[in-house]
C-alpha positions in Angstrom: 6.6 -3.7 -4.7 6.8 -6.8 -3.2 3.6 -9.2 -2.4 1.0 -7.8 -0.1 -0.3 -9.5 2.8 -3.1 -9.1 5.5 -0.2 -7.4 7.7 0.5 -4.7 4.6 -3.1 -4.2 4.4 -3.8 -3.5 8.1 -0.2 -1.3 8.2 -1.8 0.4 5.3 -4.7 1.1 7.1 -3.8 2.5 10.1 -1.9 4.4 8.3 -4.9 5.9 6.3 -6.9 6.2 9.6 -3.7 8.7 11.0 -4.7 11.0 8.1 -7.6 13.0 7.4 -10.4 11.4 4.8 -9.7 13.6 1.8 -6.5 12.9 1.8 -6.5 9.2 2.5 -6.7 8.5 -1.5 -3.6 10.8 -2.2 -1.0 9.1 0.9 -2.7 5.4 -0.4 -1.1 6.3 -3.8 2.2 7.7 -2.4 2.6 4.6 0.0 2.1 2.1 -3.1 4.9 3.8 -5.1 7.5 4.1 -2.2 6.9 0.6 -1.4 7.5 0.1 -5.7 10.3 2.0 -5.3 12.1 0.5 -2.0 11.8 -2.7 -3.7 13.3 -1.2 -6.8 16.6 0.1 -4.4 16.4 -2.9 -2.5 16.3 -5.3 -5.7 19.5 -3.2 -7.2 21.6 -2.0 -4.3 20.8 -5.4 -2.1 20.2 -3.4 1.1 17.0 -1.5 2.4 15.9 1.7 1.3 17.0 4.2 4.7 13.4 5.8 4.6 10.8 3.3 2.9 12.1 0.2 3.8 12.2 -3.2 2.3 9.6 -2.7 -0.9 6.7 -4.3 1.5 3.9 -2.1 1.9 3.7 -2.2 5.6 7.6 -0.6 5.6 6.2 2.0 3.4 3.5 2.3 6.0 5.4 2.1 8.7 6.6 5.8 8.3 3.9 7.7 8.7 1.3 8.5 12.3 -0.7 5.0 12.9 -4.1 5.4 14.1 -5.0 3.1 16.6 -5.8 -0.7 15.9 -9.0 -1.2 15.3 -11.5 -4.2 14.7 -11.9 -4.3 10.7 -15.9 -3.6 10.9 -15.5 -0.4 12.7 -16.3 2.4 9.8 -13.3 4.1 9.4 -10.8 1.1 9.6 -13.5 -0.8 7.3 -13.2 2.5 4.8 -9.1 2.7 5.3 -9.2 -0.6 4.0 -11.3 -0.1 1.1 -9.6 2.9 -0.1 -5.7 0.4 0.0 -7.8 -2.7 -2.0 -9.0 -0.7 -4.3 -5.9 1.1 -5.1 -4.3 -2.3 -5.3 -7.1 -3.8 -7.6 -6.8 -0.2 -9.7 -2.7 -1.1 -9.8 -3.3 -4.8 -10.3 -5.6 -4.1 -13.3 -3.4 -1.6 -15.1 -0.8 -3.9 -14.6 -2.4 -7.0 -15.7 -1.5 -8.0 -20.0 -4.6 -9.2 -21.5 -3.7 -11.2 -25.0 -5.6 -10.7 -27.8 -7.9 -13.4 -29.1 -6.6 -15.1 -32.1 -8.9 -15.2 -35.2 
């Protein structure tokens, strides 16, 4: 996936807002690995994936119902957003190598 922005973040969201609350966490997971894998084509074939786009987030966003924009400390958009950073700081943890001390 390529590097996220504020504009991923608030595609993302409005995407979650289209959708309802218990399934938020579930599309927030499928949008983070169609983004992974659009980059993937994207990087290999050089052109953009016909259905996910260009590997950004807000292309993988950009396929599904958008709510409407919204001011970020309105409740729902405020929670949208939560559930897409912490799926990002869950896949930026899991991602991250972490050396070993040395003794």
């Amino acid at each position: 996936m390529r590097a996220v922005f504020y504009s991923d973040l608030i595609a993302a969201a409005r995407a979650l807002g289209g959708c309802p609350p218990g399934d938020r966490l579930r599309l927030c997971h499928r949008m983070l690995r169609e983004a992974d894998w659009a980059d993937r084509y994207a990087r290999r074939l050089g052109k953009v994936h016909p259905r996910w786009g260009n590997g950004t987030l807000a292309a993988a966003a950009g396929q599904y119902p958008q709510a409407r924009a919204a001011a970020v400390n309105e409740a729902d958009h405020l929670a949208c957003l939560l559930v897409i950073l912490r799926a990002l700081e869950a896949k930026s943890a899991a991602s991250t190598c972490h050396a070993r001390p040395t003794a």
